[in-house]
N, C-alpha and C positions, 0 to 999 in steps of 0.2 A: 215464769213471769209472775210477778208479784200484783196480788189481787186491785180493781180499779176501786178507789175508794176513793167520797168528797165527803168533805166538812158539813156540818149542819146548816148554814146559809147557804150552799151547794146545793147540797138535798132538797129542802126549802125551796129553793127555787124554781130546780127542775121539777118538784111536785105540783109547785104552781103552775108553770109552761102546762104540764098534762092539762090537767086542769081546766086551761083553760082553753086547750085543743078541745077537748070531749064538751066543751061546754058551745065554743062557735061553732067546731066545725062538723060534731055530730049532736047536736041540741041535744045534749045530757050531762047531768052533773056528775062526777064523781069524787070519791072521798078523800079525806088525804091518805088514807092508808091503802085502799086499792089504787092510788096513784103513786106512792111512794114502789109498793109491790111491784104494778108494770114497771117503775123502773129501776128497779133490783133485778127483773126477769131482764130487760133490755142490757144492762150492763154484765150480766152474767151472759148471756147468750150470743150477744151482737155485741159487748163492748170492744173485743179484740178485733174485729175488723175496723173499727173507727179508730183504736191506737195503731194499728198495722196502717191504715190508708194513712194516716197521720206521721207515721214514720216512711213510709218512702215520700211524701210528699216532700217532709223535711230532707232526706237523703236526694232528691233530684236538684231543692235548691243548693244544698252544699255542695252537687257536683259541678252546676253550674257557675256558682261561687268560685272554686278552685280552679274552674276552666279560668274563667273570666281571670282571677291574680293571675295564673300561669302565663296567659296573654300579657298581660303587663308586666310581668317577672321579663319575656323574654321581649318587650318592648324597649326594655333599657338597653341590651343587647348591644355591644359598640363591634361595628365591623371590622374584621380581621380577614386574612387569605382563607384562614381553615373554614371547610364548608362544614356545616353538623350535616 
């Protein structure tokens, strides 16, 4: 698997989201570098589980997706003697 990588308005961002977790929701500031860090730690440790949930979630819509044409593939279906 080839490594999770974002852009620098990506990073930026997410550095800001920590940020400003530690900041409401544990009344402390943190820096951009020890937040940039957490989430280099985050993406290297936990990132494959959030691409993995993120791949079967996509893989369950596309099954469903396929049901659902299949149904209307065999909706056109014009009646003859032969039974499938």
């Amino acid at each position: 698997m080839k490594p999770i990588t974002f852009n620098r308005e990506e990073t930026k961002a997410m550095v800001g989201e920590i940020q400003d977790y530690f900041r409401e929701e544990l009344d402390q500031d943190i820096g951009a570098m020890p937040a940039e860090m957490l989430m280099r730690f985050f993406i290297d440790k936990m990132g494959a589980y959030f691409y993995n949930r993120g791949l079967y979630d996509a893989r369950d819509l596309l099954i469903q997706r396929m049901d659902s044409l299949s149904d209307d593939v065999f909706a056109l279906e014009q009646p003859t003697k032969h039974l499938r």
